[in-house]
N, C-alpha and C positions, 0 to 999 in steps of 0.2 A: 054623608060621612066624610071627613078631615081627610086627606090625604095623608096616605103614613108617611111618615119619616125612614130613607134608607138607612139599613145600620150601619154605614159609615158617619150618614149626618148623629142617629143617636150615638155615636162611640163620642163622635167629637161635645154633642151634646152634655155626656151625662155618666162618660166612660168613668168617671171615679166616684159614681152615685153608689148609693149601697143595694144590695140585692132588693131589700126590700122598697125602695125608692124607685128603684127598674121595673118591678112587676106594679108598684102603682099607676106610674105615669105612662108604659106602655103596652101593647098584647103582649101574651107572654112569650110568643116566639121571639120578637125582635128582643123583650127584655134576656132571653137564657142566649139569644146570640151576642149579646152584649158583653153577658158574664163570659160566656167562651171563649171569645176573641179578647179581654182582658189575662183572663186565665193563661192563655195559650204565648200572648207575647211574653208575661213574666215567664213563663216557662222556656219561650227563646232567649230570655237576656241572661237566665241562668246559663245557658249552655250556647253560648255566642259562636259556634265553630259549626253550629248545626245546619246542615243544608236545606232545601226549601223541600226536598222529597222526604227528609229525614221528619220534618216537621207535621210534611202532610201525612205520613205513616204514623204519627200524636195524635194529630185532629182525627184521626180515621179509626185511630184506634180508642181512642180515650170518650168519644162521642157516637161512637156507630153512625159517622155521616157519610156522605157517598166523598169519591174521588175529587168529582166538581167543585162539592160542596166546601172541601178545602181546599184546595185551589181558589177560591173566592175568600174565604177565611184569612188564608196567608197574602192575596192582594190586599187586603185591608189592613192587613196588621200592617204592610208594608207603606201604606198612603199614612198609617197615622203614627209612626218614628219620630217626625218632626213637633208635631204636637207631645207624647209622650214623654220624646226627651228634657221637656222641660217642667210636667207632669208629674214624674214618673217616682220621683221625690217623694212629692207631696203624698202619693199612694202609697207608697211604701211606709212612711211614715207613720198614716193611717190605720194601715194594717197591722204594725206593729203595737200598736196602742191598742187595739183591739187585742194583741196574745197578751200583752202585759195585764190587761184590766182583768181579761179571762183566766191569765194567774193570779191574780189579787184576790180575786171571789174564790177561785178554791182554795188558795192556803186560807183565809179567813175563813172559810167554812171548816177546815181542819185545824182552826184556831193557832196554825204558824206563823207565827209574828216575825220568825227572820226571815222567810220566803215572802211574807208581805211586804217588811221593811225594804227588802231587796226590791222586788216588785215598785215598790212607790219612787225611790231612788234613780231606779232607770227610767220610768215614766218620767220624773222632775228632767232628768237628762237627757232624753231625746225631745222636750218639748221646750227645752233650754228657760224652765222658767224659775232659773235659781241666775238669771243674767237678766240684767233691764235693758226693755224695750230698744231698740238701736232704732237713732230717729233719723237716721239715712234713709232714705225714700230706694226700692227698689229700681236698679235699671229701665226694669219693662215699667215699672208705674211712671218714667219719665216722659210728661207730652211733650214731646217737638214740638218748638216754637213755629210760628208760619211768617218766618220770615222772607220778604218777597225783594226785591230791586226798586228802589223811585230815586227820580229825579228831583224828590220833595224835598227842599234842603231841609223846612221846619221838621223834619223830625229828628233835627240835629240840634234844634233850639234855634236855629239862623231863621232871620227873615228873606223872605223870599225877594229878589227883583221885580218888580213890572215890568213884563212883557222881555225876558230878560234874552232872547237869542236876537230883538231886533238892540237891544243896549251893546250885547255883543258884536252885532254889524257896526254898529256906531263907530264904537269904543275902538275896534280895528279901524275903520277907514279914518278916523283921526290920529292913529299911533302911524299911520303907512304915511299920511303928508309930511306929519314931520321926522319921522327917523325911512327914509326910504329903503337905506341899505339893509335894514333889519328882515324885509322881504326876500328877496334873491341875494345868496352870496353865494358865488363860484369859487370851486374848489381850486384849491392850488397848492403846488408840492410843496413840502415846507422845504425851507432853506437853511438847511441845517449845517451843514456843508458836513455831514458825517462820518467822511473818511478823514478829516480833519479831527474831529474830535474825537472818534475813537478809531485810533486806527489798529493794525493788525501786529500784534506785538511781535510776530516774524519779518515782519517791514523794518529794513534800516532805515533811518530821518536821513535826509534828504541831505547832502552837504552843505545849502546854504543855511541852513540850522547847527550846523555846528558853529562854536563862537573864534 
């Protein structure tokens, strides 16, 4: 037999899979711990100020599980925030199109055409498909290039040198016979004479400056 899958791997797996899709692919406990711990976070992001005892008195209550058992519940909802937050959208979305369509079929069965009309309207508008396609490519759809460091000049179009760090010894030891000073030049104060040139405009000049 397969190894199962922990419900944290299937959260990450298959957390916005539909009920029906959870009890295919997995046993049914992992699948109804799946739905819970979905259930259970929209239920924290309704009520964001909620403690982590506050939540496990939800799970304990709402599920007849033990104390542990939430406790393990709210670690996982806790490992998968990062995933969800970017998720968490798309589910909601989801689900909303799911009460809308499930309005459509009863006003249509009650033969309400403005509660349908409505109905089809807000679906057009959370699914934005009265706006064409936006051919900006997503953030996350963008691969990072793999760009790496070379010393390769051809991928600048330039041809390369042979053997080009001994052309560089060369090339130095014939620029040092003929320009020697170019190699060592010793520092030396400049001669600016700058009490001369700007001097201290609290300085009287000097009498042999005057004319």
């Amino acid at each position: 037999m397969a190894n199962l899958p922990s419900p944290l791997e299937a959260c990450k797996a298959d957390l916005l899979a539909s009920d029906d899709e959870l009890k295919e692919k997995y046993p049914l406990p992992i699948a109804e711990r799946v739905m819970r711990l979905r259930e259970m976070y929209n239920y924290w992001l309704s009520n964001p100020s909620m403690k982590d005892r506050q939540l496990r008195d939800a799970i304990m209550s709402r599920y007849d599980v033990s104390q542990s058992t939430a406790y393990a519940d709210i670690n996982i909802i806790h490992q998968l925030v990062p995933l969800l937050s970017t998720k968490s959208r798309d589910f909601h979305r989801a689900r909303y199109n799911e009460m809308i369509l499930e309005t459509y079929n009863m006003a249509k069965a009650r033969k309400d055409t403005k509660t349908m009309e409505r109905a089809a309207t807000s679906y057009a508008k959370n699914n934005r498909v009265d706006l064409e396609d936006e051919m900006a490519m997503s953030y996350d759809e963008i691969v990072i290039q793999p760009f790496c460091a070379t010393l390769d000049v051809r991928v600048l179009g330039l041809k390369p040198i042979p053997d080009v760090y001994n052309h560089i010894a060369k090339l130095t030891k014939e620029l040092s016979r003929d320009f020697v000073d170019i190699q060592d030049v010793e520092y030396e104060e400049a001669d600016l004479e700058e009490n001369m040139l700007f001097p201290d405009k609290d300085q009287k000049p000097d009498d042999t400056d005057k004319s």
